[in-house]
BAFI-3210 file (N, C-alpha, C; in Angstrom, 3 decimals, decimal comma, padded with zeros to 6 digits):
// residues 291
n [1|2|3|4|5|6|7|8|9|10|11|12|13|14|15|16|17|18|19|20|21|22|23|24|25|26|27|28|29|30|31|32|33|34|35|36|37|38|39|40|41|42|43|44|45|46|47|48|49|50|51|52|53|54|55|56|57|58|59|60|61|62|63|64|65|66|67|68|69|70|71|72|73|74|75|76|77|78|79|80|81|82|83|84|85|86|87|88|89|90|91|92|93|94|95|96|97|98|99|100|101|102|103|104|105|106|107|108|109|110|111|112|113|114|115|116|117|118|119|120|121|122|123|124|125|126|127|128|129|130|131|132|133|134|135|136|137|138|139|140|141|142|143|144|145|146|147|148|149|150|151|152|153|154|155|156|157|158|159|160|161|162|163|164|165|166|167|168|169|170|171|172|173|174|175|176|177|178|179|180|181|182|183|184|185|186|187|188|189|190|191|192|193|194|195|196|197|198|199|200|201|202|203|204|205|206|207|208|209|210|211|212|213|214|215|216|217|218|219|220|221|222|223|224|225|226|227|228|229|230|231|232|233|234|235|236|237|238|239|240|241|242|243|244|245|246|247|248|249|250|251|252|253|254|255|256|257|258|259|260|261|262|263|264|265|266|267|268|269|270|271|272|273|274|275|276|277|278|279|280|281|282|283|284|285|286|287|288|289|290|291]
n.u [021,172|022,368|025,038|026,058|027,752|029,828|029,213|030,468|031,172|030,574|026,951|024,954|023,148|024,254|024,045|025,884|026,030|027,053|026,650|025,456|023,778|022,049|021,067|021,236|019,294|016,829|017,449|018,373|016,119|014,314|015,844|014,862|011,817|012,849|013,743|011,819|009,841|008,583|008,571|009,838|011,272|014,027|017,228|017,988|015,435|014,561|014,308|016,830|017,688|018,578|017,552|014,462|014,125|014,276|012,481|010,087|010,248|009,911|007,489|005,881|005,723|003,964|001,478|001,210|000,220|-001,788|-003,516|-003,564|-005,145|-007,461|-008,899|-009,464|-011,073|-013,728|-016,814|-017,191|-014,336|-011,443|-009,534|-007,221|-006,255|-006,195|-004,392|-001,976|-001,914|-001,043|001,875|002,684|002,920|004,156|006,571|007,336|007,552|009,865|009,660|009,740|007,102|006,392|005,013|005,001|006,259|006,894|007,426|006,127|003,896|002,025|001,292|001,232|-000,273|-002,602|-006,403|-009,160|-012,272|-015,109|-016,642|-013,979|-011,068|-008,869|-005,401|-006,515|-006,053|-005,408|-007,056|-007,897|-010,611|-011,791|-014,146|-014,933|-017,913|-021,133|-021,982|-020,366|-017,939|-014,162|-010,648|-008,044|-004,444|-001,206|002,219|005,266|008,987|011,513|014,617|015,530|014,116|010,953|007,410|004,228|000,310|-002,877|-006,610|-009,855|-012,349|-015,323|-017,682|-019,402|-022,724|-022,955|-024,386|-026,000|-025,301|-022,828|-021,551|-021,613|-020,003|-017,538|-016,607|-016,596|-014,679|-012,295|-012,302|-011,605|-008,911|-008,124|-008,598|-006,940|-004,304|-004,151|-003,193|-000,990|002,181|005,454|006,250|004,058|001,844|001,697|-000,703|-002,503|-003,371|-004,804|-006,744|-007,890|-008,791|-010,309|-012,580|-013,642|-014,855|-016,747|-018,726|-019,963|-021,456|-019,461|-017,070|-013,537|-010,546|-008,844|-006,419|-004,788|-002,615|-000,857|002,255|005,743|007,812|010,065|013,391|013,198|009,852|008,485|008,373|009,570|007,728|004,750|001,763|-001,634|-005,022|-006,575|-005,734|-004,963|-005,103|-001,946|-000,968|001,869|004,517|006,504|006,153|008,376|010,664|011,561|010,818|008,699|005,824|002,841|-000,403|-003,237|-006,302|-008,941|-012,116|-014,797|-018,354|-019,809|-019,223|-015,971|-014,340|-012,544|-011,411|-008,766|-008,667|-007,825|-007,279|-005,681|-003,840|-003,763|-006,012|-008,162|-010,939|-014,404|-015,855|-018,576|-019,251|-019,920|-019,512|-015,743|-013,548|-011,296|-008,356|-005,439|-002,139|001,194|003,270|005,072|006,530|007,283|009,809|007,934|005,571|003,652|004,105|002,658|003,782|003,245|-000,198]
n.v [018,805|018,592|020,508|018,301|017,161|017,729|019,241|018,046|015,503|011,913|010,798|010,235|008,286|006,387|006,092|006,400|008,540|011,862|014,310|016,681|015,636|014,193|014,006|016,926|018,813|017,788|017,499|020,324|021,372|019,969|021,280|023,970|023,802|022,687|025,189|026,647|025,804|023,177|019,954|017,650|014,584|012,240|011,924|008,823|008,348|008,070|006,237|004,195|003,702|001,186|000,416|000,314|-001,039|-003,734|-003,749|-003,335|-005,922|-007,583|-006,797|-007,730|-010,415|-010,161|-009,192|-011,370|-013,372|-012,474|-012,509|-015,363|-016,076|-015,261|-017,275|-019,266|-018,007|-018,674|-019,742|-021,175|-022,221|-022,556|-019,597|-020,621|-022,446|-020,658|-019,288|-021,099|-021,810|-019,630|-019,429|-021,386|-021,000|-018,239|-019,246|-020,989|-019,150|-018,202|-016,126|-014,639|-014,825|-011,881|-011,214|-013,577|-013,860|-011,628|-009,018|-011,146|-011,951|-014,898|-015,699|-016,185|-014,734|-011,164|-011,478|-010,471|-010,356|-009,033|-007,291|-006,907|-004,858|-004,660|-007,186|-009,370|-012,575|-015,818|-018,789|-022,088|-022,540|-020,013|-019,336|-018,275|-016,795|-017,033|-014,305|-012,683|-010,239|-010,207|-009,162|-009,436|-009,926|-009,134|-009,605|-009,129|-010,658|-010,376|-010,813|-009,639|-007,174|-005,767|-005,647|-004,829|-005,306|-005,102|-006,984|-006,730|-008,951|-010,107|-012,634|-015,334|-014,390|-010,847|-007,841|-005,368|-003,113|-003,605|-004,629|-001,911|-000,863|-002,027|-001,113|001,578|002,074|001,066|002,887|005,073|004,520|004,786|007,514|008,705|007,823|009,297|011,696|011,455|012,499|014,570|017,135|017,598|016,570|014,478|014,914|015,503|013,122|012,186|014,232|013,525|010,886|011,012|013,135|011,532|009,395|010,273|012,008|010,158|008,779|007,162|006,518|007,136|005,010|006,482|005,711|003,852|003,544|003,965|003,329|003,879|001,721|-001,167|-001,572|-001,912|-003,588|-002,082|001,829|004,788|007,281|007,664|007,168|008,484|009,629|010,897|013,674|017,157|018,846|020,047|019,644|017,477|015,459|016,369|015,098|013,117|012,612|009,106|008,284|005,920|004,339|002,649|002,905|002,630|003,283|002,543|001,371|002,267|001,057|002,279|004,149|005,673|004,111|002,277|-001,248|-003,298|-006,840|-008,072|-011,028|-011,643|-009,740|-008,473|-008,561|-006,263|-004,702|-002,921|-000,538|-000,328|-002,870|-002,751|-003,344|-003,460|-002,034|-002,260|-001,685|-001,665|-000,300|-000,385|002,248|004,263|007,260|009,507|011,368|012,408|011,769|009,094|005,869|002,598|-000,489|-002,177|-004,400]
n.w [000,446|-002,254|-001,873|-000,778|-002,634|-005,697|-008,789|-011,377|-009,807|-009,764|-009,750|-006,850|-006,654|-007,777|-010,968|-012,528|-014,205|-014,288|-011,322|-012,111|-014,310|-013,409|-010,468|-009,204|-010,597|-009,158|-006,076|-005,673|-005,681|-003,926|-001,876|-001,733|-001,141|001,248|002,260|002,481|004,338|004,459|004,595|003,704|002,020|003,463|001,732|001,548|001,431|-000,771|-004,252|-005,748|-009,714|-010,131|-007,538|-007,609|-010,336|-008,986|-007,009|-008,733|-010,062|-007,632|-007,812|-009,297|-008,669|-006,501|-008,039|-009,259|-007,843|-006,559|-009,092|-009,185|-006,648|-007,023|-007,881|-006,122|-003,952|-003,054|-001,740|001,226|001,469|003,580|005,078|005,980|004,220|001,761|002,307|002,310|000,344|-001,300|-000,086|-001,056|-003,448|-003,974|-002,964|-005,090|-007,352|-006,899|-004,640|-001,058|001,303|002,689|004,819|006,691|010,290|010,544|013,180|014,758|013,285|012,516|009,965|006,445|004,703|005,114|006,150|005,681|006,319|005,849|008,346|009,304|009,391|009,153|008,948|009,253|010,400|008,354|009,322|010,005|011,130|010,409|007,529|004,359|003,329|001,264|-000,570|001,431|001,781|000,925|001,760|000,528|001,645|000,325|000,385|-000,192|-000,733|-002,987|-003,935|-002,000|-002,330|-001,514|-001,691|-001,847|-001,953|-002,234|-002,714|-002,934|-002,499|-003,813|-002,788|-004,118|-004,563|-003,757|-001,439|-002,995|-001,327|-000,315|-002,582|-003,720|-001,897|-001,962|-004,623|-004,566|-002,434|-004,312|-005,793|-004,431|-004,134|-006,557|-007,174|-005,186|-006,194|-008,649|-007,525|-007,219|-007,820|-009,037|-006,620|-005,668|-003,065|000,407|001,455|-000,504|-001,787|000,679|001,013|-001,625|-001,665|001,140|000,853|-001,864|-000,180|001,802|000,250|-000,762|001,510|003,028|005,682|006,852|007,801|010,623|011,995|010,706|007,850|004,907|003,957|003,200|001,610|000,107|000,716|002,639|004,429|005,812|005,655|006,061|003,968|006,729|005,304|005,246|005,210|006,004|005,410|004,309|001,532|000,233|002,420|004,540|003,427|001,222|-002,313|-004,377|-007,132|-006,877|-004,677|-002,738|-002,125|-000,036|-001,328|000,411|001,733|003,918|003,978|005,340|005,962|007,825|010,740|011,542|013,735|014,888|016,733|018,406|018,209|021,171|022,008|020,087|019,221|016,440|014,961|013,593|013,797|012,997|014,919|014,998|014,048|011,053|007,426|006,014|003,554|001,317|-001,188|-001,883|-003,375|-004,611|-005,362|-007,465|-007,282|-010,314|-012,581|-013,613|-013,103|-011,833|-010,923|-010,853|-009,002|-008,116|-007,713]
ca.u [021,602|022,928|026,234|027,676|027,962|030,614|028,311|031,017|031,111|029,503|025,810|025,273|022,671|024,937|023,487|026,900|026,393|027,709|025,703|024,895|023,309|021,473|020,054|021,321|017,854|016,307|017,940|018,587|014,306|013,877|016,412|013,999|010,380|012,894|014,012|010,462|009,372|008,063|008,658|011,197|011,737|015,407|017,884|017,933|014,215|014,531|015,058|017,856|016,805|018,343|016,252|013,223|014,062|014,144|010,988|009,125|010,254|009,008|005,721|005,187|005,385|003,135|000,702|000,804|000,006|-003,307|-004,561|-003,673|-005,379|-008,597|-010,285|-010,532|-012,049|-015,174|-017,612|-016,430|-013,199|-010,797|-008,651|-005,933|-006,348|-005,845|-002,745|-001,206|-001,856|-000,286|002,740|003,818|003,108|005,231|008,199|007,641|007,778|011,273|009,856|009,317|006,387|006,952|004,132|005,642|007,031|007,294|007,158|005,405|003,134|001,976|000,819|002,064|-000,997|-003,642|-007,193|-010,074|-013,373|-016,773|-016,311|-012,514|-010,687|-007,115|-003,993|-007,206|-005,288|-005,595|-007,356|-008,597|-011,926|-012,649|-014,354|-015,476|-019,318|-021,535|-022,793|-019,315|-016,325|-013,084|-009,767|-006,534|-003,004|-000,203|003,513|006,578|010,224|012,218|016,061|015,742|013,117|009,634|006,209|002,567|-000,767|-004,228|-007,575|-010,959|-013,241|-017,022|-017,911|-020,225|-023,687|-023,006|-025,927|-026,095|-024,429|-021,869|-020,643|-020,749|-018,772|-016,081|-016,440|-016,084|-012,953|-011,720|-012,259|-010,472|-007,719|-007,828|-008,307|-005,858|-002,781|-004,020|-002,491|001,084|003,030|006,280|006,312|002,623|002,173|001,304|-002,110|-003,095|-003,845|-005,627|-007,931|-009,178|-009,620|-011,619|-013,993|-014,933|-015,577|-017,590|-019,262|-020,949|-021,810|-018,450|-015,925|-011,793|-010,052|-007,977|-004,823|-004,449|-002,594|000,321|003,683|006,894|008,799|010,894|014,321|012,095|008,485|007,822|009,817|008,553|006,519|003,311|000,421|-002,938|-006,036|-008,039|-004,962|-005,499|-004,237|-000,730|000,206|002,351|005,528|006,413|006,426|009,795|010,569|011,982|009,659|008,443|004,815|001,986|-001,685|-004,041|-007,194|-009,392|-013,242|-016,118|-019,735|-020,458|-017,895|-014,406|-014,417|-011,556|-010,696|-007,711|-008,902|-006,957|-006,604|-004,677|-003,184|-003,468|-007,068|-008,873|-012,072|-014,850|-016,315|-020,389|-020,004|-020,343|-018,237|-015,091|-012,963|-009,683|-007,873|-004,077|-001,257|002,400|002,988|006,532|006,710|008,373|009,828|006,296|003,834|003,731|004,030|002,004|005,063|001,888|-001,732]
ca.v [017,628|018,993|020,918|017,238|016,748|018,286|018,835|016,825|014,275|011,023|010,757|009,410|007,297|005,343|005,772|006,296|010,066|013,363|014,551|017,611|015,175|013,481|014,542|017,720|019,792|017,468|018,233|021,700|021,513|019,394|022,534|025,263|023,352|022,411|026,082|027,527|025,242|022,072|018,351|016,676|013,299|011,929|011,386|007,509|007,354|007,696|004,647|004,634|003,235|-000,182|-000,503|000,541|-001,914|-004,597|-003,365|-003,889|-007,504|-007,661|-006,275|-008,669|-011,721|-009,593|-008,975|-012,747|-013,870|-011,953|-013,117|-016,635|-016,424|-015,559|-018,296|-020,421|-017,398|-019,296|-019,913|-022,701|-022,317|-021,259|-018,337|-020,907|-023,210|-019,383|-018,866|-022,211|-022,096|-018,097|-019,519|-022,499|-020,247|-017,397|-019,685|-021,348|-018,121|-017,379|-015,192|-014,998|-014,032|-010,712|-010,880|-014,280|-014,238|-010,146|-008,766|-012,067|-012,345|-016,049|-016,632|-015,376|-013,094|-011,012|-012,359|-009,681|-010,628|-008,070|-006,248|-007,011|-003,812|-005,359|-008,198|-010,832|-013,731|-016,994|-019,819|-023,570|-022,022|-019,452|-019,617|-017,748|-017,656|-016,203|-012,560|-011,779|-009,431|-009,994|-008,238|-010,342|-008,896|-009,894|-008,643|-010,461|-010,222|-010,662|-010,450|-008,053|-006,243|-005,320|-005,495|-005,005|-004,607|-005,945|-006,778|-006,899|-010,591|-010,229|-013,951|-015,446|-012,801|-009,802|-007,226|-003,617|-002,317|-004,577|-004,162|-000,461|-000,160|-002,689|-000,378|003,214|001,839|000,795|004,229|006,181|004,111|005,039|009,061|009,263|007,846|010,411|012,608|010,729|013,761|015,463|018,256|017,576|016,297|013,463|015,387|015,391|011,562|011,949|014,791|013,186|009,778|011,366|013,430|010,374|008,462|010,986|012,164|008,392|008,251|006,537|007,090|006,953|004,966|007,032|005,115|002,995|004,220|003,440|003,214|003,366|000,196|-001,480|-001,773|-002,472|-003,956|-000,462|002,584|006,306|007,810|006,778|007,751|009,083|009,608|012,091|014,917|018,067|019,204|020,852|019,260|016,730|015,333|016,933|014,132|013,413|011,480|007,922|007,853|004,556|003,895|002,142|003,351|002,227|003,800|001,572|002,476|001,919|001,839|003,114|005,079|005,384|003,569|000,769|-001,747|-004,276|-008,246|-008,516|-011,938|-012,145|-008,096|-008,388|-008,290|-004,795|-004,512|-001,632|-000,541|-000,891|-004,439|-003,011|-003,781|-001,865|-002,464|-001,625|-001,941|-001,728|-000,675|000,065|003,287|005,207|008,751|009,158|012,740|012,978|011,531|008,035|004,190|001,581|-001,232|-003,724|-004,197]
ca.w [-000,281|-003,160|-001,342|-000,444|-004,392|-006,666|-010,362|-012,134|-009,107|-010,115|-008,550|-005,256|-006,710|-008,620|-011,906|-013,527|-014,832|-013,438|-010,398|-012,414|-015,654|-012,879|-009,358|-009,120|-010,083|-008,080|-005,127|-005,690|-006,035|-002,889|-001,182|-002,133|-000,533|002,673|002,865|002,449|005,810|003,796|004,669|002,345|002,199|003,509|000,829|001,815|000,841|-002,421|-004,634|-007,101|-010,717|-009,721|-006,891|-008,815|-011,296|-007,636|-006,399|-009,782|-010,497|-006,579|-007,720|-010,617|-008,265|-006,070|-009,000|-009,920|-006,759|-006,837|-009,887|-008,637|-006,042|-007,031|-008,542|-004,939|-003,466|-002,984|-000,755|002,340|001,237|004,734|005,214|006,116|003,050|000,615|002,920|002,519|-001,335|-001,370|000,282|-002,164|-005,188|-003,324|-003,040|-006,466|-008,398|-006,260|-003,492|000,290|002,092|003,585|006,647|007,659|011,304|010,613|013,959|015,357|012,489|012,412|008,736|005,016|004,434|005,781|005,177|006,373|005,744|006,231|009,242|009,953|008,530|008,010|009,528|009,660|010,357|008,494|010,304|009,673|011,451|009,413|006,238|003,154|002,963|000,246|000,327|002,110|000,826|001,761|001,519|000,930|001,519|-000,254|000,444|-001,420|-000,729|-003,773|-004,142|-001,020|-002,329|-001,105|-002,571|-001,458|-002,361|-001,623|-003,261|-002,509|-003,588|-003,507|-002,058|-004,198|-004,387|-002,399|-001,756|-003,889|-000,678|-000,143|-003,772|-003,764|-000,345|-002,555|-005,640|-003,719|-002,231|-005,275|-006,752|-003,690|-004,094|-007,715|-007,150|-004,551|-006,976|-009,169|-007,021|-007,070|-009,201|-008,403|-006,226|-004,465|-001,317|000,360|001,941|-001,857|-001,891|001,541|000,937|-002,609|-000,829|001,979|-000,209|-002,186|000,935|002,511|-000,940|-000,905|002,688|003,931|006,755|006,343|009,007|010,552|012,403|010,116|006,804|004,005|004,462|002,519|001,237|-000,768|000,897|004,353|004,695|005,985|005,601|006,102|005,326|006,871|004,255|006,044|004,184|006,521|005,684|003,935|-000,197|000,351|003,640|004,335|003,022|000,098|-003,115|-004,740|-007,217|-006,713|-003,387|-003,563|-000,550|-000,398|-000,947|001,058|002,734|004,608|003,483|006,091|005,537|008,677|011,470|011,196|014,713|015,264|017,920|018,053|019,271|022,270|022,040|019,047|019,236|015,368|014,027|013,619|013,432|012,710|016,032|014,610|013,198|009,607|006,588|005,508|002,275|001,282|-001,847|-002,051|-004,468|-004,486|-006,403|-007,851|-008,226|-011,328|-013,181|-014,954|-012,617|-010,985|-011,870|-010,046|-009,267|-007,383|-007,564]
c.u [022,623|024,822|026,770|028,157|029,022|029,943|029,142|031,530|030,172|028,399|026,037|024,243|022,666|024,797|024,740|027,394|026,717|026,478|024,874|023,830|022,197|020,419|020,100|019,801|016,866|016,159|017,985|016,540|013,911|014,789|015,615|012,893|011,132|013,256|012,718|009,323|008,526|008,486|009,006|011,539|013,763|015,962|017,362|016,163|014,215|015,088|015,470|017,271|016,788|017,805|015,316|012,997|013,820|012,912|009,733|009,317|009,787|007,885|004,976|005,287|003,861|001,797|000,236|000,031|-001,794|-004,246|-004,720|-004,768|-006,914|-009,709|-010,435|-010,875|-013,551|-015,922|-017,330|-015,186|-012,531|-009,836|-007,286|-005,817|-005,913|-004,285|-002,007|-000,694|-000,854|001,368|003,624|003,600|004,055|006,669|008,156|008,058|009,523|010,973|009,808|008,451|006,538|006,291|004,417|006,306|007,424|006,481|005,883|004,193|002,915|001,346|001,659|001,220|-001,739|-004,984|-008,376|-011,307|-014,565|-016,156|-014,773|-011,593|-009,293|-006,690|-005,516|-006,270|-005,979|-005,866|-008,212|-009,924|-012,395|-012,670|-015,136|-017,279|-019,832|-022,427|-021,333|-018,393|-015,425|-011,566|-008,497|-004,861|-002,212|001,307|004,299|008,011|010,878|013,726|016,341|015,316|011,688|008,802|005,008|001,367|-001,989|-005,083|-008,831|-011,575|-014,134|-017,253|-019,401|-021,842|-023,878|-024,287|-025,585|-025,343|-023,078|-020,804|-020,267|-019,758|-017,532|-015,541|-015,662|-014,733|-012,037|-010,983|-011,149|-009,463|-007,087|-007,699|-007,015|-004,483|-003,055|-003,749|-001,256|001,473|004,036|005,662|004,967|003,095|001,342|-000,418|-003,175|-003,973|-005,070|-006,792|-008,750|-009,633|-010,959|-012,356|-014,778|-015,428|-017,095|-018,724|-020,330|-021,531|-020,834|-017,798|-014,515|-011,381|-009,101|-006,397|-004,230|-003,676|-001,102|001,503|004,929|007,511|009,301|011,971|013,938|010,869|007,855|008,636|008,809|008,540|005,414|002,643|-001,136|-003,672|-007,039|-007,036|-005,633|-004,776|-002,958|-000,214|001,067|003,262|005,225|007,087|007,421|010,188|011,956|011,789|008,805|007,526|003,552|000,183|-002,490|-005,293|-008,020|-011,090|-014,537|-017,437|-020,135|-019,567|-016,848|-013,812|-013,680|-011,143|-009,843|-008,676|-007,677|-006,680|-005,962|-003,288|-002,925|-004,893|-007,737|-009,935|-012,899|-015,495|-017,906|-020,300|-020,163|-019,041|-017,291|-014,295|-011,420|-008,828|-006,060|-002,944|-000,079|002,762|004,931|006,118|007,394|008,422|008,599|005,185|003,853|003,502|003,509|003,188|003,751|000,273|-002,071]
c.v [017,967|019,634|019,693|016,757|017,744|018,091|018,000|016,164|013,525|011,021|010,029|008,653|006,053|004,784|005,703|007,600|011,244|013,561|015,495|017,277|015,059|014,178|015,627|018,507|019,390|017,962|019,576|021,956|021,397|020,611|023,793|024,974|023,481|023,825|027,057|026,788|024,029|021,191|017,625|015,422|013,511|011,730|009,742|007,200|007,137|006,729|005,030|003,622|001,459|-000,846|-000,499|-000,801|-003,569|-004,793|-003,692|-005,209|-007,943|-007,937|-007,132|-010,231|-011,046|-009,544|-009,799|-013,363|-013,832|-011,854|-014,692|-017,060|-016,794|-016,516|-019,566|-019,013|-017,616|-019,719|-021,422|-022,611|-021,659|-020,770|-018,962|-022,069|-021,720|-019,060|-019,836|-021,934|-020,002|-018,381|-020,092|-021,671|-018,838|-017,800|-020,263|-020,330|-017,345|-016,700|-015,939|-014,154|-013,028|-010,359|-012,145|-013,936|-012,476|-009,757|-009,610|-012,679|-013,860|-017,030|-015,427|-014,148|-012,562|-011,146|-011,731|-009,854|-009,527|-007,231|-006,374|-005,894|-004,438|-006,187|-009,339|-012,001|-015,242|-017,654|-020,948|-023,328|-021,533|-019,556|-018,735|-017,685|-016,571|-015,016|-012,393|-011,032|-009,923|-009,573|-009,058|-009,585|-009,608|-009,093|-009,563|-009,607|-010,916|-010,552|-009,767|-007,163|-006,583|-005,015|-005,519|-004,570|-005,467|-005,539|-007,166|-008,007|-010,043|-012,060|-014,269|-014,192|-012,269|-008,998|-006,141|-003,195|-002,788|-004,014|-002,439|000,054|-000,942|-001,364|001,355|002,806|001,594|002,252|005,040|005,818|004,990|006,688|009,357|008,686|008,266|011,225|012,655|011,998|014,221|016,361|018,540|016,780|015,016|013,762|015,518|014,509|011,691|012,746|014,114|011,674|009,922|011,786|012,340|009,663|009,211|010,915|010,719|007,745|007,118|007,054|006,429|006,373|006,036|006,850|004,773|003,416|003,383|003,577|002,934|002,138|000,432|-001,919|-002,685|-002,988|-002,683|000,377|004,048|006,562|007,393|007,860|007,780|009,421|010,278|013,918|016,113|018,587|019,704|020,919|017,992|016,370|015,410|015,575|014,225|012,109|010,384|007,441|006,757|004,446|003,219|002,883|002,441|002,020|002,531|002,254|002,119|002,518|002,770|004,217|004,351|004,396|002,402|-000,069|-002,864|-005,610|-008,142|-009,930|-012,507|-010,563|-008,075|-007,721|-007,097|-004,806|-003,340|-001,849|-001,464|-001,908|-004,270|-003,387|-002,789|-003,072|-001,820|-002,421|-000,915|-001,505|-000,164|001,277|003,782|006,787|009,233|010,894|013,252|012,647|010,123|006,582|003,399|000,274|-002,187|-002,979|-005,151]
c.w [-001,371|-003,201|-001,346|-002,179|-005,457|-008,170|-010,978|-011,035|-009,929|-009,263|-007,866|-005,767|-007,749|-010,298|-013,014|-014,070|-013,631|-012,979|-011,405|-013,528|-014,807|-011,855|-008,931|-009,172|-009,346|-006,662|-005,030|-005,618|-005,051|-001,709|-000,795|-001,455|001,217|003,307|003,562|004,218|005,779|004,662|003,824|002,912|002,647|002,180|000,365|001,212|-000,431|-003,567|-005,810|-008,827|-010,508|-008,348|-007,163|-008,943|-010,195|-007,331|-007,397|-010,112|-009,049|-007,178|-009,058|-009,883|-007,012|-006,549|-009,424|-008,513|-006,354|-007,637|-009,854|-007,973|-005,847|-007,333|-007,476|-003,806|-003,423|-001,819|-000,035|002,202|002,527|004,309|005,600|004,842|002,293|001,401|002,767|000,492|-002,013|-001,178|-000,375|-002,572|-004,735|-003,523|-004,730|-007,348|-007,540|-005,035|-001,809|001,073|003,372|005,190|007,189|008,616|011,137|011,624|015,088|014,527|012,193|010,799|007,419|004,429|005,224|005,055|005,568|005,533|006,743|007,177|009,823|008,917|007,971|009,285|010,316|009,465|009,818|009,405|009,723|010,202|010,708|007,761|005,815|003,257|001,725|000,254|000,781|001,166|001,858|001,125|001,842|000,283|001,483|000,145|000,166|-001,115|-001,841|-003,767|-003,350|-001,172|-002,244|-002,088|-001,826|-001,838|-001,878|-003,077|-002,864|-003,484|-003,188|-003,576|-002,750|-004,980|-003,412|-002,639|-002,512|-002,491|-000,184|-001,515|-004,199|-003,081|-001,628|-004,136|-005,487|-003,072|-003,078|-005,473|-005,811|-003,637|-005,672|-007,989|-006,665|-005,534|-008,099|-009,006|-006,919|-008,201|-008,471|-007,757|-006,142|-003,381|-000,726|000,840|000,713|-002,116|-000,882|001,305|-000,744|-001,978|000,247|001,382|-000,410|-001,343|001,577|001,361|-000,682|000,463|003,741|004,611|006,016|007,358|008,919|011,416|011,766|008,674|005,621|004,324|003,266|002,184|-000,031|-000,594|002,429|003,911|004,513|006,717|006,057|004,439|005,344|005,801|005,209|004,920|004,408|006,251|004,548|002,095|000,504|001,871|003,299|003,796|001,545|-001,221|-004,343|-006,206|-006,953|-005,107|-003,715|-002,019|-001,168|-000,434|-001,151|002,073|002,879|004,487|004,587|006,325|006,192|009,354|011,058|011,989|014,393|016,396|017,604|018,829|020,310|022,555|020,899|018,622|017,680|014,515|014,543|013,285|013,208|013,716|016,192|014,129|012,062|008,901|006,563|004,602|002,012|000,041|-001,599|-002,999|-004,364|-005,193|-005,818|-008,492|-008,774|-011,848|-013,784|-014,286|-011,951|-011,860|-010,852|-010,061|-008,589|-006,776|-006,943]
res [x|x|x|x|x|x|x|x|x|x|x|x|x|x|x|x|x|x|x|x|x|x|x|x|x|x|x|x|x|x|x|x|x|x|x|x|x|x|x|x|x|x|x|x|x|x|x|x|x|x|x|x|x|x|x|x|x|x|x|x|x|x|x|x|x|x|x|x|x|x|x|x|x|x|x|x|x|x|x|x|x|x|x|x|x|x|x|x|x|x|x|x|x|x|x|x|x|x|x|x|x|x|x|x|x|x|x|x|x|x|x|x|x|x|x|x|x|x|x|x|x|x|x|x|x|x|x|x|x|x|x|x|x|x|x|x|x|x|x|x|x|x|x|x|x|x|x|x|x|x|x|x|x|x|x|x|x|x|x|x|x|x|x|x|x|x|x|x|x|x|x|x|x|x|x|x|x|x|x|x|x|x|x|x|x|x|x|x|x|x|x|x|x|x|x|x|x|x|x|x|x|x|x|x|x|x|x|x|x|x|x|x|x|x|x|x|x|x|x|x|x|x|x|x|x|x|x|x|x|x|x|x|x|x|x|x|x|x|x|x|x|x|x|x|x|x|x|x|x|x|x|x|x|x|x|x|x|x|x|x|x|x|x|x|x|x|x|x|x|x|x|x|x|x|x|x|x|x|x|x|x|x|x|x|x|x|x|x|x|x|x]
***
């Protein structure tokens, strides 16, 4: 990277200052991991400060959206009534729902209740009941930039195991972007997510995982959550993905509905949980851009 740059060239990521003020030790940093036989992000992934600055006014309609939403998370309430009401307040605040009509997608969010792991589809059928969890996914296109995150509702009174499966997912969401830091790796995130899952008697899906955005929906690189410390694509900053492990009480075990090729379920019928957040890895350590 660094060779196509002249040190007093202006940066290539348009910030205004001499390459050498700017991305130079970067690069020259990200040279040294790709010579040694690492996994370096592309140039192109990395987001320049004014897309950053894109991606976070994203992640604050993202962020609103999900404290909106919660207070008709209630019992009877359907999964296509919370999608209708996601959609005006989407466009009112300026945006556009990013899982609309994306890749055939037929509603604005995903709406996974108890045993449905993720892309539960809104429906005038289904409904909310009490005792359930469910897991609603939000993604927001702003100005041409990307946002996503999810959160887990407890429905009403859930049981002591119900709320711990929602709590332990919480938390591995919350270990693993304690791992977001320069110059670690993305296998960082996955092995402290798995631990705590295991540690508490849970499984990790393992197809299913995070994904880059910001300029796209979903960009590389995929994020996995069964990987190992010091594998994996090496973390850079202005790498901009989503974390997102998928937590299930019982096996890791997944099947797709075949008559909708969208909804995922957990093989055994038990619950699984999954909290969501957008994360920036910044010169010092990482910034959450959506919760």
């Amino acid at each position: 990277m660094s060779n196509k740059f002249g040190r007093n060239d202006l940066c290539w990521c348009g910030s205004g200052q001499k390459y050498k003020k700017c991305h130079c030790p970067i690069d020259e940093q990200i040279e040294i991991y790709r010579f040694e036989g690492y996994k370096v992000p592309h140039q192109k992934l990395l987001k320049t400060k004014k897309q950053i600055e894109g991606i976070r006014e994203s992640g604050k309609i993202n962020i609103a959206l999900l404290d909106y939403i919660g207070d008709y998370v209630v019992d009877g309430v359907s999964t296509e009534e919370l999608d209708g009401l996601i959609y005006k307040k989407t466009k009112e605040l300026g945006g556009i729902p990013a899982d609309l009509h994306y890749e055939g997608y037929p509603k604005s969010t995903c709406i996974s209740i108890n045993d449905v792991v993720c892309h539960g589809i809104p429906s005038e059928r289904v409904f909310l009941r009490n005792g359930g969890i469910v897991n609603i996914d939000v993604s927001t296109i702003f100005k041409g930039f990307f946002s996503d995150s999810s959160r887990m509702f407890c429905i009403g009174s859930v049981s002591a195991n119900n709320q711990k499966l929602v709590n332990i997912a919480k938390e591995c969401v919350e270990l693993g972007i304690l791992q977001v830091k320069p110059w670690g790796f993305l296998g960082d995130i996955g092995q402290a997510v798995n631990d705590h899952a295991k540690k508490n008697g849970y499984s990790v899906v393992k197809e299913i995982g995070g994904h880059g955005i910001g300029l796209q929906f979903h960009e590389e690189p995929w994020v996995g959550y069964v990987a190992k410390q010091g594998t994996g694509m090496l973390l850079v900053p202005g790498l901009v993905f989503t974390v997102e492990p998928m937590i299930n009480m019982g096996k890791a075990n997944i099947y797709t509905d075949t008559s909708d090729d969208w909804t995922i379920y957990t093989a055994d019928g038990k619950p699984s949980a999954q909290w969501e957040k957008t994360v920036l890895v910044t010169e010092t350590g990482h910034e959450v851009l959506a919760y």
